[in-house]
N, C-alpha and C positions, 0 to 999 in steps of 0.2 A: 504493500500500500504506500503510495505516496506521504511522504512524513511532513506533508503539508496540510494532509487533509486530517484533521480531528475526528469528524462525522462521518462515516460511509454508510448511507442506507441505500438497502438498493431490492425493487420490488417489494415492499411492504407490506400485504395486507392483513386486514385485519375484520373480521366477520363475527357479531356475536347472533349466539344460538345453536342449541346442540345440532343443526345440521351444517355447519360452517363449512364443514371438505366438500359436502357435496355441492351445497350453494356456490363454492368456490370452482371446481368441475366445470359445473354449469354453465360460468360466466365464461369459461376457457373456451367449453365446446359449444354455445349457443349465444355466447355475445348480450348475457341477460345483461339488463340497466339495475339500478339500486329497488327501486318499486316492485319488478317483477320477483325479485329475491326476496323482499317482504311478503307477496302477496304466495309464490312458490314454496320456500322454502322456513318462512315464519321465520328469517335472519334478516337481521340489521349490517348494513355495510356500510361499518365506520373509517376504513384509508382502503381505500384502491391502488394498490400498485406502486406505492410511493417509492420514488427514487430523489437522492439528492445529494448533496457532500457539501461540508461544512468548513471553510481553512481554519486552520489553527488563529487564534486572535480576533477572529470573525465575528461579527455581531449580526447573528440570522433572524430574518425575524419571517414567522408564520402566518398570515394573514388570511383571516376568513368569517362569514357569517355561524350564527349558531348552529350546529349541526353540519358543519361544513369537513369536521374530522380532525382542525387542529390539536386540541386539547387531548384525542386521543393518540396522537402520532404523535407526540411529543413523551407520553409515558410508555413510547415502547423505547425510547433510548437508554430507559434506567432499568427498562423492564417491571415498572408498573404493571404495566399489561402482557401478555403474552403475545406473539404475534399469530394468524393461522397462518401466513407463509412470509417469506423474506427474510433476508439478513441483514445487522446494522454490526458497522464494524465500529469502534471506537479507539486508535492506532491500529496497531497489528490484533486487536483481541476482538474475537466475536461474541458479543452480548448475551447470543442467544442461544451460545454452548456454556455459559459458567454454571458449573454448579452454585449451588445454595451460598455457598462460602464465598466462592469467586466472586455472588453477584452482591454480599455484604461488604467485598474491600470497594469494586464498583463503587457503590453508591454512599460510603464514607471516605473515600479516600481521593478520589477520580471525579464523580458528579455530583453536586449540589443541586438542590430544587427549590423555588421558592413559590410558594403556592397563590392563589388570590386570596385563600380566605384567614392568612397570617401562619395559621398554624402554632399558634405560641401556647405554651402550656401555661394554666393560668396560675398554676400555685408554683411557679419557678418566677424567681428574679429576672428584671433583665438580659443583666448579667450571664445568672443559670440557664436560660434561654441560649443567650450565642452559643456559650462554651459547652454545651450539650455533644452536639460530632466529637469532642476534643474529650469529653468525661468519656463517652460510645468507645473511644478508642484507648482508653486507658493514663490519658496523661494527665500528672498531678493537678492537683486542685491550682496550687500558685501558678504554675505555668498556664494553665487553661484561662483561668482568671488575667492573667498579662495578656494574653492575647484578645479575650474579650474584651475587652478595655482599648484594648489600639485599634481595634474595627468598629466599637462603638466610633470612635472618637471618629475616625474614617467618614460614619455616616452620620457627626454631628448632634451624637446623644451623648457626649458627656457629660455627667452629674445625672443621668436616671437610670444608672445603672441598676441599684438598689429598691428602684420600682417595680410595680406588677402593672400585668399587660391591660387591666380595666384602668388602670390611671393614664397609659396612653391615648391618643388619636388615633383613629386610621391609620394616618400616614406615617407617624411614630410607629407603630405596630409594624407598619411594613417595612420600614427600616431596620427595626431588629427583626426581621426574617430574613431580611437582604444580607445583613451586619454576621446572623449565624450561618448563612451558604459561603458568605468568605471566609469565615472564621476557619473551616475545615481547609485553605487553600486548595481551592479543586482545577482540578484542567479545565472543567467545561462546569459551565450553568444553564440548567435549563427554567424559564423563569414563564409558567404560568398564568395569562395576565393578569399579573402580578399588580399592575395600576388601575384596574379599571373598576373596582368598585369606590375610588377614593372619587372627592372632590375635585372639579375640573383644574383649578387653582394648585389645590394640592398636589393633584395626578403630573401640572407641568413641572414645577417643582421639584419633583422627586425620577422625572426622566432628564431634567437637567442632571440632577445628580448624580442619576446611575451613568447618563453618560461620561459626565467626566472621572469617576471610578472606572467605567469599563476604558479610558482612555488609559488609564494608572496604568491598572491591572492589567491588560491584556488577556484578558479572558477569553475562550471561543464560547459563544452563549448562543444560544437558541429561545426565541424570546416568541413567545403568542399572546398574540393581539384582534380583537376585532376591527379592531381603530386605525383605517387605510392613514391617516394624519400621524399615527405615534409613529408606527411603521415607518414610512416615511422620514420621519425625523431625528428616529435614529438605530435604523437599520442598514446595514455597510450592503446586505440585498435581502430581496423579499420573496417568501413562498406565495401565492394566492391558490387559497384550496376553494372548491366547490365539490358536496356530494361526496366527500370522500377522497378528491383524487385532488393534485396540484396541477394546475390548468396552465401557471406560469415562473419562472424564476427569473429572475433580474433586477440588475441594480433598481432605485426608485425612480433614476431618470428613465432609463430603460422600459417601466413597469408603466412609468405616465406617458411618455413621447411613443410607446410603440407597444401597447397592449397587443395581447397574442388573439383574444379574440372580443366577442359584446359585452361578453359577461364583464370580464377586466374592465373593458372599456367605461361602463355605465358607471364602475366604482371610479372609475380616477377621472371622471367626466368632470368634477366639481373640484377638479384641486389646480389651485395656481402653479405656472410659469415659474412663477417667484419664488415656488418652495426648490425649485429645482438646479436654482442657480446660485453660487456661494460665496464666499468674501473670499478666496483663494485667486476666484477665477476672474475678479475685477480689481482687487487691489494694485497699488500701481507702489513702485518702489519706497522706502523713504528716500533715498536721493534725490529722486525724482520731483516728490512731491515737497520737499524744501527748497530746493532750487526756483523752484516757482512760488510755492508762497509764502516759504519764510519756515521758522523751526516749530516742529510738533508742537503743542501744545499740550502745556503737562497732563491736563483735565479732562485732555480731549479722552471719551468714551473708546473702550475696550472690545473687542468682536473676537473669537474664536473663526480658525481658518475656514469653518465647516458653518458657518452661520449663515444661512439664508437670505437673499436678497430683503423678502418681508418684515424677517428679525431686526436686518439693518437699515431699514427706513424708518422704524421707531425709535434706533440711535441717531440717525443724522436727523431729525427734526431738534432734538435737541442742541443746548450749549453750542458749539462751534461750528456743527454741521460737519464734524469730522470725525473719523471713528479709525483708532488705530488696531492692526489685525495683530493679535500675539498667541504666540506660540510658546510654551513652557516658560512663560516669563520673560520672551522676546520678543523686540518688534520687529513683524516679518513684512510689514505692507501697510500702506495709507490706503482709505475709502474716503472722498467728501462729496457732495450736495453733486453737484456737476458728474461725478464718473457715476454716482448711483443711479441719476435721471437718462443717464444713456444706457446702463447699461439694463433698466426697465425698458425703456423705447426697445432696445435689441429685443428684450425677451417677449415682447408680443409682436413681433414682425415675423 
């Protein structure tokens, strides 16, 4: 296997209902649809044939309506689920040869999950919460405790360590669910939609967040969503499933600018240009842009490379009209009033 790819799934599916092989048969030698195997075979067909690969560092993200098969294709990677055919490789090892043993180092040692619905026990601290994988696997109380503490801190709960989880938020709650999937330092995460029952406020918030942790980390994650907009904004590429099966993969520009078919189409019908274009691809040098109007400006507003044309017209309406682009605490590029207004005019032309 390529030691680039994290994820190998390939042929997927997944059929519930004690006639699953034969339902699955069926579909091979008569071409059945998802209906006719309800109405035939009294099974449900939750992934169709899924194939995909995941790079290592990769931020994937799942895309689909209810009932569309994400949420169940995402717990055959830990093996939640059973599959009825296919293989997911994860490196060189296949998931769905581990014995019992195999698939407890898996899933403490290799893959973290963070669920929608927090999952926090509620008579554990904070604290006892993160460092949970870390007691699972036997290491001291003080060292599990140091370590829960520098991932609180990570996701900006320090001082409620010593809390329980009814004295949190939502979105607190879902930070220490995030805080204990890192705490075990895992290869991959696979994350649930993990935001979407929070507050909309809250929900950006906390995808600002994860994003800049998954920028730290370098995690390869696998992340489901119903929400074509989260998706988009910060997934590196995207699945779109329908019925079971993945209809399309590719970047998000990719996924807007050139939909595979209506289905796709009708979803990214309503999404701006704007989101599509980023402060990498129109900032203009600092040299440059002193030469001509004189030296940065200390105040002048801050933008990440990957910020969205949209994001940064809400900067340049401000203070100076100029918005400097930095990268790990450097400045890599000027944006102001002028290069943003043109570089809007290009993206509807």
């Amino acid at each position: 296997m390529d030691q680039d790819i994290a994820i190998d799934a390939r042929g997927v599916w997944k059929i519930f209902g004690e006639r699953a092989q034969e339902a699955l048969a069926a579909i091979h030698s008569e071409g059945l649809g998802k209906p006719e195997v309800l109405t035939r075979f009294n099974c449900v067909v939750g992934v169709a044939d899924a194939s995909f690969q995941i790079e290592r560092g990769e931020l994937f993200c799942v895309m689909g309506l209810s009932g569309s098969g994400k949420s169940t294709l995402v717990r055959h990677v830990n093996r939640l689920l059973e599959p009825t055919a296919g293989q997911i490789l994860i490196g060189d090892e296949d998931v769905m040869g581990l014995s019992d043993e195999g698939l407890r180092k898996l899933r403490n040692h290799r893959v973290a999950m963070v669920f929608q619905n927090f999952g926090l026990m509620p008579h554990r601290t904070v604290r006892d919460n993160v460092a949970m994988p870390l007691e699972i696997r036997g290491t001291g109380k003080a060292r599990r405790w140091e370590e829960a503490d520098r991932v609180l801190a990570m996701v900006e709960l320090t001082g409620w360590e010593d809390k329980y989880a009814h004295e949190l938020s939502g979105g607190m709650q879902q930070r220490v669910g995030l805080a204990r999937a890192i705490a075990s330092d895992p290869e991959i995460l696979l994350m649930d939609e993990p935001f979407s029952a929070l507050d909309p406020l809250i929900r950006k918030q906390l995808q600002d967040q994860f994003m800049e942790l998954s920028r730290a980390l370098k995690k390869t994650t696998m992340f489901i969503t119903h929400d074509l907009d989260e998706a988009i904004r910060i997934g590196h590429r995207i699945a779109i499933m329908k019925d079971g099966r993945i209809v399309q993969i590719g970047t998000p520009e990719e996924i807007i600018l050139n939909p595979a078919d209506d289905y796709v189409a009708d979803f990214v019908a309503g999404i701006s240009k704007l989101k599509m274009i980023f402060a990498h691809a129109v900032m203009k040098p600092v040299e440059e842009f002193e030469a001509t109007h004189g030296k940065l400006p200390d105040d002048a507003h801050e933008a990440h490379p990957e910020m969205d044309l949209s994001a940064l017209m809400d900067l340049c309406v401000d203070g100076h009209g100029v918005v400097a682009v930095t990268d790990g605490g450097k400045t890599v590029g000027v944006i102001n009033r002028v290069g943003l207004i043109r570089a809007i005019q290009e993206s509807q032309a």
